[in-house]
N, C-alpha and C positions, 0 to 999 in steps of 0.2 A: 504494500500500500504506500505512493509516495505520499509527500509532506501537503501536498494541492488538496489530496481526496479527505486528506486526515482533518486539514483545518476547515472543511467543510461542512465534516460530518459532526466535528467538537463545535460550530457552529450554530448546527442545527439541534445538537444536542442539548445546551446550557437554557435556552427558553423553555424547553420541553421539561426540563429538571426544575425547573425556575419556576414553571406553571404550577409544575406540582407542589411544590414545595408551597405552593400559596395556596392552592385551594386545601392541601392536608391545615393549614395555620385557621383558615377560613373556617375548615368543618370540625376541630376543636375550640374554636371560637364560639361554633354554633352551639356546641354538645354543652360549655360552659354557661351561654346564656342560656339556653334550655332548661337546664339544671335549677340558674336559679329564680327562670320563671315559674318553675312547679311550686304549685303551692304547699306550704309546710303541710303535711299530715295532723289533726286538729288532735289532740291530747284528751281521751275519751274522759266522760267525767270517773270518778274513783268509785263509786257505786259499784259501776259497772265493771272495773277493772275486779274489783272487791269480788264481787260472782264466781268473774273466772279464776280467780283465785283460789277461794273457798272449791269450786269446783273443781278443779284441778287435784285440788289436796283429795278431795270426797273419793275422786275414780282411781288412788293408789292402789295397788293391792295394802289390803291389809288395815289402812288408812283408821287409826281410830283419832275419836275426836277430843283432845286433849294431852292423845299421847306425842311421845318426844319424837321431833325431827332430825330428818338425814339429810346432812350435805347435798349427797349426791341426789335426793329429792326434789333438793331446790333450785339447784343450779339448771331445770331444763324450762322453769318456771318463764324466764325473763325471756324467751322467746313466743312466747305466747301475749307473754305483754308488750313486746315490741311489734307483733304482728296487729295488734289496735293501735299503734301507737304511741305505746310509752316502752322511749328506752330507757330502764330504770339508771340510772346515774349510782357509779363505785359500786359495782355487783359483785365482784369478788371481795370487795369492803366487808360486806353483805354475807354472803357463804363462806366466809370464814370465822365467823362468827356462831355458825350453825356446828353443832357436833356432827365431827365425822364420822361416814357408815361403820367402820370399824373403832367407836371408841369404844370403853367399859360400858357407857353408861345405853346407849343406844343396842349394843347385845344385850343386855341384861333385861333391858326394860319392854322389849321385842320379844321375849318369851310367853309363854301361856300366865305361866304364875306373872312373870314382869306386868301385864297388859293388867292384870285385874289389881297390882298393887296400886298402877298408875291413876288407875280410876278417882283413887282416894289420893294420893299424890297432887294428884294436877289443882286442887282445889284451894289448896296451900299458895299462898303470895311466895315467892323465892325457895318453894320446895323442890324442884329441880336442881336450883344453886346451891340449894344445901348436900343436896347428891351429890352433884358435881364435887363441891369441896373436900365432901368424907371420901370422895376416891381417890382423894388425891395424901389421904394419909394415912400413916401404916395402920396396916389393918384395915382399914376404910372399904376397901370395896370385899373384904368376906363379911363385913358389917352389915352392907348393904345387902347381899346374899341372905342374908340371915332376915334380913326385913323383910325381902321379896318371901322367901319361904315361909314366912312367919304367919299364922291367922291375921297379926291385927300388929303387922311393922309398921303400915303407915305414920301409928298412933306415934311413932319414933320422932317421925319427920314433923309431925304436927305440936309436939312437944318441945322441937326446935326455932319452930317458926313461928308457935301462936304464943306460947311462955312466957315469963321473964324469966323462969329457970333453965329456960332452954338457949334464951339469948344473954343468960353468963355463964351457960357453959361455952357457948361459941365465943365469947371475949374472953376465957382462959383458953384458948386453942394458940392465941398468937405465941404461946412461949414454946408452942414447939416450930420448927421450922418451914411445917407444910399448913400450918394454920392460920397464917396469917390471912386479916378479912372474912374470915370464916362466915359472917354476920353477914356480907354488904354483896349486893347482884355481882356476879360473874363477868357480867354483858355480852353473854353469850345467849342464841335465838333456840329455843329449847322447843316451841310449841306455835303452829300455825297464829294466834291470838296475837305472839309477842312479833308475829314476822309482820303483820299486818300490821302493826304500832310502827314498825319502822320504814316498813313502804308507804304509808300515809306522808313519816316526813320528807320522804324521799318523792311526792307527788308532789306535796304544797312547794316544795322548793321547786320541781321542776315549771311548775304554773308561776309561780312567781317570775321565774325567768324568763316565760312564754312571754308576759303581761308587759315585762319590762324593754324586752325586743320588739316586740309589737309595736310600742308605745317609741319607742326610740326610734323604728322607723317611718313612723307617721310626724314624726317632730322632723327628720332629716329629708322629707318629702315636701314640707311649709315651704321652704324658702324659696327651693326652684319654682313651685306655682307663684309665689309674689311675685319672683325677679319679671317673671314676664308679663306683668299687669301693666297698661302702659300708664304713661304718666300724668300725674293728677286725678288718677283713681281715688275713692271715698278711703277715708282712716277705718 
């Protein structure tokens, strides 16, 4: 090929490269405004989120009502609520929080005998978190065995939590090493009831910030309608 045909053809070539190259900028241009003329997806009211929630929880297997939650339960949750709509904000914040499928306390209480202690358990304000804490000290969880087995263990945990003898024996716990806070929530999500207490705050904040976007855009939209009002328009 001599040097004639080459500069010819690298002639005819660079517009053609050139074209392209502008309509590929063009049709990412478009995909961009496209995007962000779609209108946001409206944030269903929390009622309704609340349903498929509860709902959700109800079609477990197993699913009782009050008894303690699994990680891996919740974590398939937020795509259900982001298919209405809400993508829940710090989800793994969220499922970490939740005992995991294999702790002590989630075997134990997942049993035949566990399911009928729970019953009387769950009724108790921070009777979870007193579980929690007793297994975290020696002896604590064949303690807890011994409740679940027991006709009338419960009575243990209700003794802890509804007392005043039960809440100084949890303030003599601090002198040993694993006792500390024995008394005071875990902050950990034990039961469908406490997950909904924290997805509500996790709703009000995200509508708060819908309200405040909204608002911010309708205030960043004023100006440019004034700028072209001609002039000596009314005050």
């Amino acid at each position: 090929m001599d040097r004639y045909t080459l500069r010819v053809r690298s002639a005819l070539a660079i517009p053609i490269i050139l074209s392209f190259l502008c309509c590929a900028a063009l049709a990412d241009d478009q995909v961009r405004v496209n995007a962000a003329a779609k209108p946001e997806k409206s944030l269903p009211a929390f009622a309704d989120a609340k349903k498929v929630i509860i709902g959700y929880f109800e079609g477990l297997p197993g699913y009782q009502p009050g008894g303690i939650l699994a990680r891996g339960e919740v974590e398939p949750l937020f795509e259900h609520l982001n298919l209405m709509g809400w993508q829940v904000a710090e989800q793994k914040a969220i499922t970490d929080r939740v005992p995991a499928d294999d702790s002590f306390l989630v075997r134990q209480l997942r049993t035949p005998e566990g399911r009928k202690f729970v019953t009387q358990v769950c009724q108790y304000p921070l009777g979870y978190d007193r579980l929690d804490r007793l297994a975290k000290l020696p002896r604590g969880p064949e303690l807890i065995r011994q409740f679940i087995r027991g006709p009338e263990g419960y009575k243990m945990i209700e003794y802890m939590t509804e007392t005043p003898n039960g809440k100084n024996l949890g303030a003599m716990l601090p002198q040993s090493p694993d006792g500390k806070n024995f008394n005071k929530p875990t902050g950990q999500i034990y039961t469908v009831d406490s997950l909904l207490d924290i997805l509500k705050d996790r709703y009000d904040a995200a509508k708060q910030a819908r309200e405040k976007g909204q608002a911010a855009k309708r205030s960043g939209q004023r100006p440019a309608a004034t700028a072209t009002a001609p002039p000596g328009g009314s005050n």
